[in-house]
N, CA, C and O atoms as a DFTB+ gen file, in Angstrom:
580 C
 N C O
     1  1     109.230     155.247     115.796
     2  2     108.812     153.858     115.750
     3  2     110.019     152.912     115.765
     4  3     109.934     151.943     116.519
     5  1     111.074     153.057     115.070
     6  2     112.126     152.459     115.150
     7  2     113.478     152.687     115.510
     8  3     114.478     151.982     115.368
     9  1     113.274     154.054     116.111
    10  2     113.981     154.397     117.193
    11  2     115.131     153.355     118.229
    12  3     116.344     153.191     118.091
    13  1     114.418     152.924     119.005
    14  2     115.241     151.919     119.864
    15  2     115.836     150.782     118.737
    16  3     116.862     150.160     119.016
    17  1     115.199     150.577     117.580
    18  2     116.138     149.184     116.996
    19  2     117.162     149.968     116.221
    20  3     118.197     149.385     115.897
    21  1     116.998     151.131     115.916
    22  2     118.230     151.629     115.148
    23  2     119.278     151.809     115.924
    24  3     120.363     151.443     115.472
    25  1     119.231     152.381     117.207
    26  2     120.113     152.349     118.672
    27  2     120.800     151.080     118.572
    28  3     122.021     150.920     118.545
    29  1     119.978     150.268     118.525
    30  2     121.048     148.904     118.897
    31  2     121.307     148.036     117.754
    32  3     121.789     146.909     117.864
    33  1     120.817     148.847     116.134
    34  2     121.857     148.004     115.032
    35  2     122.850     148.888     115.481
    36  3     123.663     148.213     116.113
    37  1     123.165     150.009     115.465
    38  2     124.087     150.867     115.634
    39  2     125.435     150.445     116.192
    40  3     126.577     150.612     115.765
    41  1     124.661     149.483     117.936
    42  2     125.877     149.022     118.068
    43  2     125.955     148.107     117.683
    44  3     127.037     147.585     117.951
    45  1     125.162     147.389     116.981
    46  2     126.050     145.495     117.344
    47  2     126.008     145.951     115.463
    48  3     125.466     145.101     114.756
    49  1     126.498     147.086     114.821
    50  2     126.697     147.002     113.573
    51  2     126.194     146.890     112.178
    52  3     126.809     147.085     111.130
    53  1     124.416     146.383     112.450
    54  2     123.941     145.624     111.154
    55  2     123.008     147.313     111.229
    56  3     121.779     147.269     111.262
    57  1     123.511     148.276     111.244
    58  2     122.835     149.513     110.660
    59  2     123.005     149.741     109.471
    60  3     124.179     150.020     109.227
    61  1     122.244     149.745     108.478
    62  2     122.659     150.174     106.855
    63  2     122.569     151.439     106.948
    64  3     121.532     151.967     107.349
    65  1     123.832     152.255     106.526
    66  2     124.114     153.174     106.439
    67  2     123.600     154.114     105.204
    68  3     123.720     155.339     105.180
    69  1     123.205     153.581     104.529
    70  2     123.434     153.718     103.366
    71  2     121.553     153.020     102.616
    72  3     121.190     152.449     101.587
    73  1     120.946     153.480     103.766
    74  2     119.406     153.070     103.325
    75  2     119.061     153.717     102.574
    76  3     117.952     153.312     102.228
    77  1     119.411     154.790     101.897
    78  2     118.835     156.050     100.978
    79  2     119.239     155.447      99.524
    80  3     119.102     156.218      98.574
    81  1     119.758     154.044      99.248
    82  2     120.056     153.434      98.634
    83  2     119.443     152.323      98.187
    84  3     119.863     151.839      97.137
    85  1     118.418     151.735      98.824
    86  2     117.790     150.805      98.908
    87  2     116.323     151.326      98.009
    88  3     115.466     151.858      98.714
    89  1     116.096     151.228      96.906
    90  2     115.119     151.357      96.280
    91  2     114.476     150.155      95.816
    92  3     114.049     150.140      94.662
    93  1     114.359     149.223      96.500
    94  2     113.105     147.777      96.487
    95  2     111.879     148.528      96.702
    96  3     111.935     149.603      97.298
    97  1     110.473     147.936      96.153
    98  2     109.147     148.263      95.932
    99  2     109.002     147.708      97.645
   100  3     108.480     148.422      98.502
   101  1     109.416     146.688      97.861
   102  2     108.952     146.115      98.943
   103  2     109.353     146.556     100.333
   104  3     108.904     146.054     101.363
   105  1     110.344     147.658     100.266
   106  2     111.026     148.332     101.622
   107  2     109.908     149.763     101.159
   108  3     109.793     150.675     101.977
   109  1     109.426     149.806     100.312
   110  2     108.337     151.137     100.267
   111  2     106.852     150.964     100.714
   112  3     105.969     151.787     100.956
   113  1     106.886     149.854     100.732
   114  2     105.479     149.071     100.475
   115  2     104.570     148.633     101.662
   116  3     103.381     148.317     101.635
   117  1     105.588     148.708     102.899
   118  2     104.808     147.800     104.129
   119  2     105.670     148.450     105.057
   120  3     106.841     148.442     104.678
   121  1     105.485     148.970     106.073
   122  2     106.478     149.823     107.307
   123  2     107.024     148.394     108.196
   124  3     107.685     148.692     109.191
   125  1     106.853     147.072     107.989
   126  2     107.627     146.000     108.136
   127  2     108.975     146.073     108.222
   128  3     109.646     145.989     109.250
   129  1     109.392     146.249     106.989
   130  2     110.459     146.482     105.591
   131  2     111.132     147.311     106.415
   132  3     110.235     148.122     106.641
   133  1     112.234     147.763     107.139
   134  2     113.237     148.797     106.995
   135  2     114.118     148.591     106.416
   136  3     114.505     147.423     106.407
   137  1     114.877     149.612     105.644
   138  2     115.566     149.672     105.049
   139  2     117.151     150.284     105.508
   140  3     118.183     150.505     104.874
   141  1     116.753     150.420     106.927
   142  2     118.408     150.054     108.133
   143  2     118.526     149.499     108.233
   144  3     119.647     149.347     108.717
   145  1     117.864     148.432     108.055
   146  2     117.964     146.940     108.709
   147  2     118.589     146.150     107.925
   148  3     117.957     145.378     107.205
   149  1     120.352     146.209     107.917
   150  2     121.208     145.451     106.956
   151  2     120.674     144.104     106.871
   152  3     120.144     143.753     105.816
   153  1     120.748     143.331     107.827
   154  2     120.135     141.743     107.698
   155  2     118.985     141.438     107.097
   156  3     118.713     140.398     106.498
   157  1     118.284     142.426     107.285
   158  2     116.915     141.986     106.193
   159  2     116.989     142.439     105.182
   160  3     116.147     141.982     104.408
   161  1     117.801     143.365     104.663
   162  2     117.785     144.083     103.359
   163  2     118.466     142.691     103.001
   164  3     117.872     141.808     102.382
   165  1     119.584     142.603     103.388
   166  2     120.634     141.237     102.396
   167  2     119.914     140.063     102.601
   168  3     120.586     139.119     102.187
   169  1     118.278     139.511     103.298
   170  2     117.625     138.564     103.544
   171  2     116.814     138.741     102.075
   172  3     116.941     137.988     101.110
   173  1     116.135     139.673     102.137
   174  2     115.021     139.943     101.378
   175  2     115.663     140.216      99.452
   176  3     115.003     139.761      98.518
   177  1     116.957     140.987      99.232
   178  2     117.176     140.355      98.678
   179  2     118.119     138.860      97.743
   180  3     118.188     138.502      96.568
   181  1     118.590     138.459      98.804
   182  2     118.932     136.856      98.221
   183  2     117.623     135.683      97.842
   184  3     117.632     134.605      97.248
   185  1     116.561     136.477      98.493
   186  2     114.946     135.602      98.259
   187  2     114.478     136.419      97.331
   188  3     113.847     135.726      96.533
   189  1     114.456     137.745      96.961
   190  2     114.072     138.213      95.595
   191  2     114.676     137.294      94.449
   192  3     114.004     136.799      93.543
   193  1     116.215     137.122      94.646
   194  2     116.615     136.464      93.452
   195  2     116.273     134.640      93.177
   196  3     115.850     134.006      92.210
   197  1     116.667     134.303      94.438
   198  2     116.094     132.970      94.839
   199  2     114.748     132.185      94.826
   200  3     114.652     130.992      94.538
   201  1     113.901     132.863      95.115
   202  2     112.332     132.749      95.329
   203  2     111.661     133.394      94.403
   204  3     110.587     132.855      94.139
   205  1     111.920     134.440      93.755
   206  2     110.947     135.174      92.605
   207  2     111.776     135.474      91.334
   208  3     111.560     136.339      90.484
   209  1     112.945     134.407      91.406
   210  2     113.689     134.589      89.676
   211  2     113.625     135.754      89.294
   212  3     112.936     136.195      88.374
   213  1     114.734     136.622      90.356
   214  2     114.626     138.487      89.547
   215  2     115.868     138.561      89.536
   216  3     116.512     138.455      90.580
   217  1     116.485     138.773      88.255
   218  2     118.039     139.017      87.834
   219  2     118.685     139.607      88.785
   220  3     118.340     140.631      89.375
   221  1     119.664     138.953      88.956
   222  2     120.939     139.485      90.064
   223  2     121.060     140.963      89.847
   224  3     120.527     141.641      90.725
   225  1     121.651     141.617      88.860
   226  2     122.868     142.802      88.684
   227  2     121.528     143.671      89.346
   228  3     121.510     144.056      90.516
   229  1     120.406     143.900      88.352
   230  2     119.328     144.721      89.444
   231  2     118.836     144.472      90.314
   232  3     118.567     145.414      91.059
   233  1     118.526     143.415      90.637
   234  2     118.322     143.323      91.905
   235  2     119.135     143.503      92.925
   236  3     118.597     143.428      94.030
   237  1     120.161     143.697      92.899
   238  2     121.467     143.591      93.890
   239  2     121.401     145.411      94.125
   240  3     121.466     146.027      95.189
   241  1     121.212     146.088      92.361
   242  2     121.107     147.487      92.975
   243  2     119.906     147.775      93.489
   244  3     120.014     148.856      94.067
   245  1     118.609     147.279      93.589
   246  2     117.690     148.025      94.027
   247  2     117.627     147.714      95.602
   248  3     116.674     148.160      96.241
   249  1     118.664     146.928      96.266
   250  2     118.624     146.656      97.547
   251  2     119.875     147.502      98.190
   252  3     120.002     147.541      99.413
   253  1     120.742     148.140      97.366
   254  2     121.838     149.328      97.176
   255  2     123.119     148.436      97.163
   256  3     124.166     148.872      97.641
   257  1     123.047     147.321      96.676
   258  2     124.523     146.674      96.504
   259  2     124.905     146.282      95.349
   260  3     123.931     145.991      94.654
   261  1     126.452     146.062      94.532
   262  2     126.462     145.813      93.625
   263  2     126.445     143.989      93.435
   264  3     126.208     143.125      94.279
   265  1     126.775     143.875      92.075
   266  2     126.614     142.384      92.057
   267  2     127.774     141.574      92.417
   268  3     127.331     140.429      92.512
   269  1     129.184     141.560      92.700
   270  2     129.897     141.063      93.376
   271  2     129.454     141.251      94.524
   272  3     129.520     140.190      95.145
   273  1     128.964     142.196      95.230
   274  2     128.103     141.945      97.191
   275  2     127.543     141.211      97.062
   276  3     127.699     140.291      97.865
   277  1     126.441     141.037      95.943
   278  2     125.323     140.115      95.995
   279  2     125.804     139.058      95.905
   280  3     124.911     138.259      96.186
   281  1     127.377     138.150      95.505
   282  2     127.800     137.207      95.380
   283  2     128.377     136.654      96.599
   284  3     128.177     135.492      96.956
   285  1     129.417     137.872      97.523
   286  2     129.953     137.544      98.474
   287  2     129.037     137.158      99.653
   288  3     129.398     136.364     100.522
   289  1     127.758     137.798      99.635
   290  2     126.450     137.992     101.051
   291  2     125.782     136.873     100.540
   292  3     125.257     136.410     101.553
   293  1     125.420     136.028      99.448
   294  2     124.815     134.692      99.430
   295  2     126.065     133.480      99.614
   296  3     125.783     132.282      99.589
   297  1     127.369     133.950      99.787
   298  2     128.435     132.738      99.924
   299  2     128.239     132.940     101.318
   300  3     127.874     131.962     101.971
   301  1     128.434     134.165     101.968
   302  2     128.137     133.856     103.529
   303  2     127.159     132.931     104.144
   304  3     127.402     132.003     104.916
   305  1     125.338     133.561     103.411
   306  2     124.490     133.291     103.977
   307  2     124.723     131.413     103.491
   308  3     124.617     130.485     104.294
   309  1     124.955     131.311     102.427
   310  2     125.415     129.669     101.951
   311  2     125.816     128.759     102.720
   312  3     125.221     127.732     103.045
   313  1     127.471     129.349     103.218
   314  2     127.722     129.155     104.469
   315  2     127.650     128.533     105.935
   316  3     128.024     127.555     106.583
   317  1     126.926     129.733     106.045
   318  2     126.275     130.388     107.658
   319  2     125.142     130.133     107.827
   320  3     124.840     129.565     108.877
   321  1     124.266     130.412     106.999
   322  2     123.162     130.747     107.550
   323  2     122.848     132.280     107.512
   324  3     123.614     133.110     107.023
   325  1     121.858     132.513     107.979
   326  2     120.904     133.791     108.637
   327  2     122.761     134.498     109.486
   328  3     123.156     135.651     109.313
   329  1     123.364     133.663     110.138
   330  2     124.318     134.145     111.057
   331  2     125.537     134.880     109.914
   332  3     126.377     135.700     110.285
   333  1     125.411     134.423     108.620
   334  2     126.237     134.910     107.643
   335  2     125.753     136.283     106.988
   336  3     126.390     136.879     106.120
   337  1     124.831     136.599     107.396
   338  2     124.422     137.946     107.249
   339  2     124.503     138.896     107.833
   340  3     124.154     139.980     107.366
   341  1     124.979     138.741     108.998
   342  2     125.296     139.870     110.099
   343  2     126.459     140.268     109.746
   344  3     127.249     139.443     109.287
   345  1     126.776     141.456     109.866
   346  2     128.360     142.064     109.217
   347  2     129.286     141.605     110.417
   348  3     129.005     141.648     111.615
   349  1     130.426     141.167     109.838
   350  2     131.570     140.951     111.144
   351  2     132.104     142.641     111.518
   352  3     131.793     143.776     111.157
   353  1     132.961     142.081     112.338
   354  2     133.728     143.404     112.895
   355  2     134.895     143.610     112.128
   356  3     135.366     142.521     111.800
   357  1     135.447     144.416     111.774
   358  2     136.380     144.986     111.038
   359  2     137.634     145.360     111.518
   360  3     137.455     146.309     112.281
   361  1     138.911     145.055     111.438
   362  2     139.930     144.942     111.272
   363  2     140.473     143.861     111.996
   364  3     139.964     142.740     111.997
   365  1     141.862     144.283     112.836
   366  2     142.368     142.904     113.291
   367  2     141.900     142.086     113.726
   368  3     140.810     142.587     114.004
   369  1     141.845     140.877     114.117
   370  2     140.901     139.971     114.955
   371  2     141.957     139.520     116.492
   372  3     141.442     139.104     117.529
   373  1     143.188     139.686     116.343
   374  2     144.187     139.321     117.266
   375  2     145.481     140.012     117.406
   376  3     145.634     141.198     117.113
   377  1     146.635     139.052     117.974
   378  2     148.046     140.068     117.778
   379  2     148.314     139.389     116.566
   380  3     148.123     138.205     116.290
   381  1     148.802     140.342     115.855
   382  2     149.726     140.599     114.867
   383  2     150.935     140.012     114.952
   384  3     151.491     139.225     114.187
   385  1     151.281     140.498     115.992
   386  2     152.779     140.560     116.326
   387  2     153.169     139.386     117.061
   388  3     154.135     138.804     116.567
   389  1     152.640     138.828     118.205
   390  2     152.988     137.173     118.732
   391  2     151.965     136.531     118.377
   392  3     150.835     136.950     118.128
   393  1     152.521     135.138     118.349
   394  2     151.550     134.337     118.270
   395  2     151.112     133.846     119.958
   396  3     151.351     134.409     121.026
   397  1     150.412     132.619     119.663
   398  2     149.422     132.253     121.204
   399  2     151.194     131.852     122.094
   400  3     151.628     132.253     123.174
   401  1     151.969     130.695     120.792
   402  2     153.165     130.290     121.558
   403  2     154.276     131.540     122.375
   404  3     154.577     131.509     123.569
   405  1     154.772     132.644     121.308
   406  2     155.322     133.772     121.704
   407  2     155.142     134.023     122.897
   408  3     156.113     134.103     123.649
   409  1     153.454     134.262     123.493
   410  2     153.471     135.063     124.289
   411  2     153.486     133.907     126.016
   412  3     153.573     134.073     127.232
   413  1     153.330     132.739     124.980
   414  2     153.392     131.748     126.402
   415  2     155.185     131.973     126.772
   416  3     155.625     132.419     127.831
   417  1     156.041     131.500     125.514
   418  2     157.230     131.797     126.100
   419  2     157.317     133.137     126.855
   420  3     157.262     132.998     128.076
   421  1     157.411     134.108     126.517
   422  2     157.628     135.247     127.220
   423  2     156.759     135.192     129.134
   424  3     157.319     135.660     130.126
   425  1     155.816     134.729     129.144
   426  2     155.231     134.615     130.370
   427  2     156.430     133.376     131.028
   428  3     156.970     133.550     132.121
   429  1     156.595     132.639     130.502
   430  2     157.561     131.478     131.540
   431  2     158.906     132.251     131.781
   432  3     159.673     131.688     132.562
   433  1     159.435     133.752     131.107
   434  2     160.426     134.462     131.540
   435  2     160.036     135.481     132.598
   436  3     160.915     136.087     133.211
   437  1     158.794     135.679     132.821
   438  2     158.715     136.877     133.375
   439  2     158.923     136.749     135.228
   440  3     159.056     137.528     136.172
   441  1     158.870     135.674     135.066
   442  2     159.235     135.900     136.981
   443  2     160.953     136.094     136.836
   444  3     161.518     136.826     137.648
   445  1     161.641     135.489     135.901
   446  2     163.144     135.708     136.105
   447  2     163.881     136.814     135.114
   448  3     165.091     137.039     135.086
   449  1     162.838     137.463     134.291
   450  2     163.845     138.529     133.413
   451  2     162.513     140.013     133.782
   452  3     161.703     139.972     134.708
   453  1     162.636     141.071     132.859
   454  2     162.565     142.793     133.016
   455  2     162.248     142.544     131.725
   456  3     163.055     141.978     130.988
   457  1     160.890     142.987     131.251
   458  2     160.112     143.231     129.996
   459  2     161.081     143.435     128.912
   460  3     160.935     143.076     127.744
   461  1     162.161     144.095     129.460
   462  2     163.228     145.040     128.607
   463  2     163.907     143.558     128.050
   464  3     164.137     143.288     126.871
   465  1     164.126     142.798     129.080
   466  2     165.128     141.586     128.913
   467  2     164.539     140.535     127.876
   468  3     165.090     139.889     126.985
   469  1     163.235     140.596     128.305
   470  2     162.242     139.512     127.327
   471  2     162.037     140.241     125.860
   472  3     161.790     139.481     124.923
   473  1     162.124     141.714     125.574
   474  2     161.577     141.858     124.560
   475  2     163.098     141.110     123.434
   476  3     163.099     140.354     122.463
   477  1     164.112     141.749     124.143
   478  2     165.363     141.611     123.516
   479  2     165.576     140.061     123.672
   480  3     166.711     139.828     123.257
   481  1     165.008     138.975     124.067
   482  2     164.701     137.636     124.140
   483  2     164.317     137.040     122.447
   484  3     164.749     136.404     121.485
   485  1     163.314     137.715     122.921
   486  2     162.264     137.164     121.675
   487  2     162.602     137.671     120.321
   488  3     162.333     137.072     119.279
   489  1     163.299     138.980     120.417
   490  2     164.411     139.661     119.081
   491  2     165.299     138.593     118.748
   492  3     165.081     137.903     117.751
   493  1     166.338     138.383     119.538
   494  2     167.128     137.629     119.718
   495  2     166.822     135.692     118.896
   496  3     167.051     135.322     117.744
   497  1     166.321     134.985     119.947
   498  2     166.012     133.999     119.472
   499  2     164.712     133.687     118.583
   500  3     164.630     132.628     117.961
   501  1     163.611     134.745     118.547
   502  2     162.642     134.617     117.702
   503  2     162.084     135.566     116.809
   504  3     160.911     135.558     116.436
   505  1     163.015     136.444     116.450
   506  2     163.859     137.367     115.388
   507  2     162.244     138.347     115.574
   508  3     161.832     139.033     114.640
   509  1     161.625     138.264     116.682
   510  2     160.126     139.338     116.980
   511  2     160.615     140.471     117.153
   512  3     161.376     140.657     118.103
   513  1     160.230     141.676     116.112
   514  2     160.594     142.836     116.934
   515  2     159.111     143.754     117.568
   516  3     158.170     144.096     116.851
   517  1     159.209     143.989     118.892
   518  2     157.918     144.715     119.775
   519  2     158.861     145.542     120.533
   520  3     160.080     145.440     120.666
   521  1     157.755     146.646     121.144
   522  2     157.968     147.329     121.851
   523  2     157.854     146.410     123.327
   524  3     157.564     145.214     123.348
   525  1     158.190     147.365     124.711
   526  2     158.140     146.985     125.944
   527  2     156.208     147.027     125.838
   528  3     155.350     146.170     126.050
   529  1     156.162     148.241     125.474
   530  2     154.026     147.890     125.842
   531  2     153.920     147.285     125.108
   532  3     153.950     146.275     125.812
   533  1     153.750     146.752     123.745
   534  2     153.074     146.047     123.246
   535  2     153.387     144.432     124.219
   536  3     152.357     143.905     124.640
   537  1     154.382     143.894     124.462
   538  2     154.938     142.975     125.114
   539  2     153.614     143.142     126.693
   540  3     152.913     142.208     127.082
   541  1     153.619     144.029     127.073
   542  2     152.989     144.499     128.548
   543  2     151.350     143.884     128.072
   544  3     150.872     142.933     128.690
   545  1     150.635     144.506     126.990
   546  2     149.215     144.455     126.178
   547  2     148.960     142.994     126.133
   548  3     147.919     142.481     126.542
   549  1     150.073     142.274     125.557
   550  2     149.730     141.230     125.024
   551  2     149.827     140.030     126.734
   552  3     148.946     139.194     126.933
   553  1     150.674     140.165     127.439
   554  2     150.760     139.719     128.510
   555  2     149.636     139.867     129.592
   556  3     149.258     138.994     130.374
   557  1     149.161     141.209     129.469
   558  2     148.213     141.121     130.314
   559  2     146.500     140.774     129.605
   560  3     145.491     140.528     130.267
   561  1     146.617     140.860     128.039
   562  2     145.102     140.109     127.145
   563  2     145.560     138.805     127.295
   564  3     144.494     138.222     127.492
   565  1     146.232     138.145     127.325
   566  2     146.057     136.942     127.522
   567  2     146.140     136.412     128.904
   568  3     146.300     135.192     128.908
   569  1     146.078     136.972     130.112
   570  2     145.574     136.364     131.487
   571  2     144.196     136.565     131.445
   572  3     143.513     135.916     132.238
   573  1     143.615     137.392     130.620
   574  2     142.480     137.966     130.854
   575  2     141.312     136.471     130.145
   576  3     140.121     136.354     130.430
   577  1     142.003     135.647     129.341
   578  2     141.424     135.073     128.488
   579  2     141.048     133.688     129.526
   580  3     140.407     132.737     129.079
């Protein structure tokens, strides 16, 4: 039955892993209710506590989270919205290593210097230390943009 929606929390992330955790009356109660379904689990309960005055610390575990989650997932949804409930993606978000300016300088060298020349550039006057690929990665994600 829920086959195909577990497929595609899977990818876009909002799969609760960890549904064998979720002991709410109300994810038992109505085949509505899944209890993969990260966004509605963290929907259903911020409105348990909100809408039916049911103490945080248990309520937070019977939806399988503790009560600092239950604090951080209503500052999102606070926030955000409904859109603050969807889990982000996890780890870097960008380079590390140049910034947007870095990598513009390095592109205004590249018709007149050798990756090799630019990396030892940007050592040099902008004390960056990279490899030749990372220099190559970042040059060619940002034409792409």
């Amino acid at each position: 039955m829920f086959r195909a929606k577990h497929e595609e929390m899977h990818k876009n992330g909002s799969f609760n892993h960890r549904a064998d955790t979720v002991t709410a009356e109300i994810f038992k109660s109505s085949s509505f209710f899944d209890a993969h379904d990260l966004v509605q689990v963290k929907y259903e309960m911020l409105r348990a506590v909100e809408k039916d005055n049911h103490e945080i610390s248990s309520t937070a575990a019977s939806f399988g989270f503790s009560r600092v989650s239950f604090y951080q997932i209503k500052k999102e949804y606070d926030e955000n919205g409904i859109l603050g409930l969807i889990p982000k993606k996890r780890g870097p978000k960008g380079s590390r290593k140049l910034k947007d300016s870095d990598v513009e300088f390095a592109r205004s060298l590249v018709d007149t210097h050798t990756k090799a020349q630019i990396v030892s550039i940007l050592n040099e006057e902008r004390g960056i230390e990279i490899s030749k690929r990372t220099l190559e990665r970042q040059l060619s994600a940002k034409k792409k943009l």
